[in-house]
N, C-alpha and C positions, 0 to 999 in steps of 0.2 A: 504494500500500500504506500503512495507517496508522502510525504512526510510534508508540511506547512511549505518547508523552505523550495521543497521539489515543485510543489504546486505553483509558489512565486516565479521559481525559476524557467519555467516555463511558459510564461507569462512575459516575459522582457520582450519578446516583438510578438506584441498581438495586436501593433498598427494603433491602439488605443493611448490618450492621453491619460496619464498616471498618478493620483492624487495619494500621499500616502497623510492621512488625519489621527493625529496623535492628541491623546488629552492624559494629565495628569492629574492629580491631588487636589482639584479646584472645585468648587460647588457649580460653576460655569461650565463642567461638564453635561451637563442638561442641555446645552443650547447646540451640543451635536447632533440632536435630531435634524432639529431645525436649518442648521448647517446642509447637515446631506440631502432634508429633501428640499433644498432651494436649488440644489444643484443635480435636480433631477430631470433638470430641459436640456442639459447636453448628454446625446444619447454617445458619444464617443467618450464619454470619460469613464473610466476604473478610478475605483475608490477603496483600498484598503484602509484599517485603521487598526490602531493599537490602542492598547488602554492598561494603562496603570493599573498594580492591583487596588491602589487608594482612591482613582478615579472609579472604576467596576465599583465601587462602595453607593455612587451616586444613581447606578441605573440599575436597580432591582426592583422596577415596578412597586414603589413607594406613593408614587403619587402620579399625576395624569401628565405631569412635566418631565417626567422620571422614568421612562421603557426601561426593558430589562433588555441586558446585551443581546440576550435573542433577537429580539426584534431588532432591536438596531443591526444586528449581522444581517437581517435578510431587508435590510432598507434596498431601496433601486441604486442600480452602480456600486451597490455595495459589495467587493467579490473576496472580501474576509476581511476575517478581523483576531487580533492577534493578544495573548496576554505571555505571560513570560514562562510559564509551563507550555506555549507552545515551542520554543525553542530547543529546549529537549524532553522532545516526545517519545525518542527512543533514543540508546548509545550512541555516540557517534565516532564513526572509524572514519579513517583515513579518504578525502577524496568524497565525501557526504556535505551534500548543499548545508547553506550556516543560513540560520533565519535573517540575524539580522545584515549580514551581507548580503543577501538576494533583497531583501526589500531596500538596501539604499541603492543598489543597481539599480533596482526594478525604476524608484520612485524619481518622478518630474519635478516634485515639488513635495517637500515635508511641512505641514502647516501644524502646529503645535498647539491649540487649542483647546482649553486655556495650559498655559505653562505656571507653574504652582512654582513658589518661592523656594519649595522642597527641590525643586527640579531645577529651576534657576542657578541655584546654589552645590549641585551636582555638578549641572554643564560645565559652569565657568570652573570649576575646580578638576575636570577631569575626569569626575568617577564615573565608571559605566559598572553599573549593578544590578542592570533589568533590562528587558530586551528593550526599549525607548532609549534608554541613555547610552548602551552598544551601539544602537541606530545613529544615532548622532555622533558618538565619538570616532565610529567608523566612516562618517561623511566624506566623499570626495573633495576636499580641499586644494586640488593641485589647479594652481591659477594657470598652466595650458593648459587646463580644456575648456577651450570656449563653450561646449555646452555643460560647465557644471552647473547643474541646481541649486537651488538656496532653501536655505529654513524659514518659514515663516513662523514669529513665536509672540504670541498673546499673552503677555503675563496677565495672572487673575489673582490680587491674596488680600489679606485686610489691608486698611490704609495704613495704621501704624507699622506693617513688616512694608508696605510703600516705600515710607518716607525714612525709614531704618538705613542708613550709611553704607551698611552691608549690602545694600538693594544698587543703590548708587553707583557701587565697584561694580559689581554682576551685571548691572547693565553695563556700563563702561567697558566692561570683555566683552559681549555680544555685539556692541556697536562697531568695537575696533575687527571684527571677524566680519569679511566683506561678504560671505555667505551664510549670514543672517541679517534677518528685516524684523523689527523689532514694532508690533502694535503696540500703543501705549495705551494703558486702561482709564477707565473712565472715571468721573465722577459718579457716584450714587448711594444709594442707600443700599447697604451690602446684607448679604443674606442673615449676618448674625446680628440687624442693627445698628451698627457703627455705617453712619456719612460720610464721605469722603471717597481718595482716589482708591483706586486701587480692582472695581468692575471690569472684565474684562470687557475690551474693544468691541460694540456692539456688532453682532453677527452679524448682519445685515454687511458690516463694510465688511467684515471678515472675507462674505461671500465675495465680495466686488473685487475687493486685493487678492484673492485665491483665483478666480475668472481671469484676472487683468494680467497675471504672473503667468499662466498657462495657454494664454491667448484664447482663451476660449470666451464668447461674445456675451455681453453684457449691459443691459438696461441701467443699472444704478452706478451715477458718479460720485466719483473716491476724489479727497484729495488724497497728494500726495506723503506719506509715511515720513514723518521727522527723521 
């Protein structure tokens, strides 16, 4: 039987635009529904996604804004979706596809939504300790290939880890990495109560900058990303 990585790996020229949708440890993981099926009018797009086991916390069919990952796997364009027990499914010998190398092959565009302070704080220090943060650390970074990809990453946390010095520096490495694009969160009233920054970049542009990166066609205008 094929193994996750085997299934990706065969998938690298299927002629389809390649969306890989990552969410982490954010209560803004909810608004990946919403996400995928706004992006159910382009019939050429593939859509994998990964998910945190912190994030998987937020879609167990809790509440009517909250599916459970089932459902979310079998959303349109949806053609898997990944957690970190999928990466060793069975032993792995010598010469056997690697999950998270076939999916940064595979993918066109990494959109990180939302990126959680926990994960923030990962990235910029190097640690890959679940299939997401292997995905990333394994990124094609080599400035000859004119077509490498970029990450696109939405932080989502409360305002006070916002405004926290620590946040400052983390973003300050993302920005200096010219294959990241960094959404900056909003203002609003956040799910635990506390006002202020720290909402993730409302979905709506999400969709616009994820459309606009991938060339695929698009009614709603974006400014441009700070």
């Amino acid at each position: 039987m094929p193994t996750p990585a085997d299934e990706v790996a065969s998938a690298l020229n299927d002629g389809k635009v390649h969306l890989l949708l990552a969410a982490s440890g954010s209560v803004a993981t909810i608004k990946l529904p919403n996400i995928i099926s706004s992006l159910e009018k382009h019939p050429n797009l593939s859509i994998r996604v990964i998910l945190t086991k912190t994030a998987a916390r937020f879609l167990a069919g809790q509440s009517a804004e909250q599916p459970t990952v089932e459902s979310l796997a079998s959303a349109p364009n949806v053609d898997g979706l990944y957690m970190d027990e999928d990466e060793w499914v069975e032993p792995w010998v010598r010469n056997s596809t690697i999950l998270h190398i076939e999916l940064r092959r595979w993918s066109h565009l990494l959109a990180i939504v939302p990126m959680s302070a926990n994960l923030l704080a990962k990235v910029t220090s190097g640690i890959c300790d679940n299939l997401l943060t292997n995905v990333i650390r394994a990124w094609d970074i080599d400035p000859l290939n004119p077509r490498r990809p970029i990450i696109l990453a939405a932080p989502s946390m409360n305002s006070m880890m916002w405004i926290h010095p620590l946040t400052a520096k983390q973003l300050g490495v993302l920005r200096d990495w010219d294959w990241f694009e960094v959404l900056s969160p909003q203002v609003k009233t956040l799910a635990c109560g506390d006002t202020g920054q720290g909402g993730m970049c409302d979905w709506n542009e999400i969709v616009a900058v994820i459309e606009k990166r991938l060339g695929l066609p698009s009614t709603v205008p974006i400014e441009e990303s700070k």
